[in-house]
N, C-alpha and C positions, 0 to 999 in steps of 0.2 A: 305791405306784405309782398314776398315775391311772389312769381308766378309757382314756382314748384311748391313753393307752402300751401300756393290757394288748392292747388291740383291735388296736395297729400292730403289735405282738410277735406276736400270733396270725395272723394273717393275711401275716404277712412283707413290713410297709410297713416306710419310714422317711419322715418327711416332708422334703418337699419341701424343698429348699434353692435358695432364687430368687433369689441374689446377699444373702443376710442377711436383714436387719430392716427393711426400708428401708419407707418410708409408701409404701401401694399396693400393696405387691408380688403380694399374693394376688389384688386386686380386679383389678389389671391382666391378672395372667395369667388368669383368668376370665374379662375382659373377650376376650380375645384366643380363650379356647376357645369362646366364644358365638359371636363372626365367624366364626371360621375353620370350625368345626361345623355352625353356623347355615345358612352360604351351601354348605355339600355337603350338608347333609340336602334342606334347599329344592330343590337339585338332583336329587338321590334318587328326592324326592317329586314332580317334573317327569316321570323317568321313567313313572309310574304315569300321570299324569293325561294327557299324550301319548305312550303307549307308540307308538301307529301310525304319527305323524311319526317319531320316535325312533326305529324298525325300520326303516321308509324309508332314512333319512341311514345307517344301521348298515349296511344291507344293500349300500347305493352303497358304501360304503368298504369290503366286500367280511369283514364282521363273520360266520363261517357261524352260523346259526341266529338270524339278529336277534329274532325272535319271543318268543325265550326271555334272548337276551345282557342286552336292552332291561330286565327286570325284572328280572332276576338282578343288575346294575350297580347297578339304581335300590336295591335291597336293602341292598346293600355299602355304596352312599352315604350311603341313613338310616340304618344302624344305625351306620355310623361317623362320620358328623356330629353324630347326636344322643348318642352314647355321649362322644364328644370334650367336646358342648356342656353335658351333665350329670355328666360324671366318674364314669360308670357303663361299669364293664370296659373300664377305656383301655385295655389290650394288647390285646383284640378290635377295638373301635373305631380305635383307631390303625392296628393292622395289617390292618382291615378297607382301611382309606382308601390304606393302601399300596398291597395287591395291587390295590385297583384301578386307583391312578393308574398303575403302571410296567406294568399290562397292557394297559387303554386309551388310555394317552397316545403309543405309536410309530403305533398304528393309525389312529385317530380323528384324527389333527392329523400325518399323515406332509408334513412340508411339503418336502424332498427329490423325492416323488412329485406335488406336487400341481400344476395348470397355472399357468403366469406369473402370472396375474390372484388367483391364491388363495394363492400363497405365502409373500407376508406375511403374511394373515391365521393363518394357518395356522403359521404360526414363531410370533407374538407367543402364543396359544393354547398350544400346544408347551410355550414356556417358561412360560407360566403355570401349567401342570400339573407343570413340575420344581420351579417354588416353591413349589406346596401339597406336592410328594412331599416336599422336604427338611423342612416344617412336618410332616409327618404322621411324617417317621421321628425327631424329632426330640423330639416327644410321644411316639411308640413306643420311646423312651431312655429317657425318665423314666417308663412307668405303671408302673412297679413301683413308685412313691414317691406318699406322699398327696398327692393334689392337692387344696388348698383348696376352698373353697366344694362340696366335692363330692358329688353325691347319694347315693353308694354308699355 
């Protein structure tokens, strides 16, 4: 038995199956866990570096405790964007990136509530946030299976 089989057996991985053997497969999906990781950690880490704008806009949308939401959000973002973008505890990291996007995205982008003038803006955003939910439950599928190139 090799070693990376005893290590998948003890840990209760099986790898990945990315559509077979196909040239790319691993580097593509990596490539995709970089973007997709990449741009919520940056986000994350937006929180931190303008927590006070970020409490502002929280507090108008009627966030209670912006103060405290604003870092606690920015938290859940890095650790689930960088956890995504390294393949370190993707079921945390995934499910990190869930609970935040389906508890921030009715609030933060209510475009139903929002006046004339913002309500596009605010739908387009909306949906933006359903396409990273369905990306992040969709990683949160697979981390129980080795993910390539991964640092864990």
């Amino acid at each position: 038995m090799l070693v990376t089989e005893a290590a998948e057996l003890a840990i209760g991985l099986t790898p990945l199956q990315l559509g077979g053997d196909g040239p790319l497969t691993g580097e593509l999906f990596l490539l995709g866990r970089l973007l997709f990781g990449g741009v919520l950690a940056f986000n994350g880490l937006n929180h931190f570096l303008d927590a006070e704008s970020m409490a502002g806009y929280a507090g108008a949308k009627g966030v209670p405790a912006p103060g405290l939401a604003v870092p606690a959000t920015g938290g859940l973002l890095l650790f689930g964007g960088l956890g995504v973008a390294a393949g370190v505890l993707p079921t945390l990291a995934a499910g990190a990136l869930v609970v935040f996007l389906l508890v921030t995205t009715p609030v933060m982008h209510d475009f139903w509530a929002a006046p004339e003038e913002q309500k596009q803006n605010e739908m387009i955003n909306f949906l933006k946030n359903v396409a990273m939910t369905g990306a992040a439950l969709a990683l949160l599928a697979i981390s129980t299976t080795a993910w390539p190139y991964s640092l864990a």
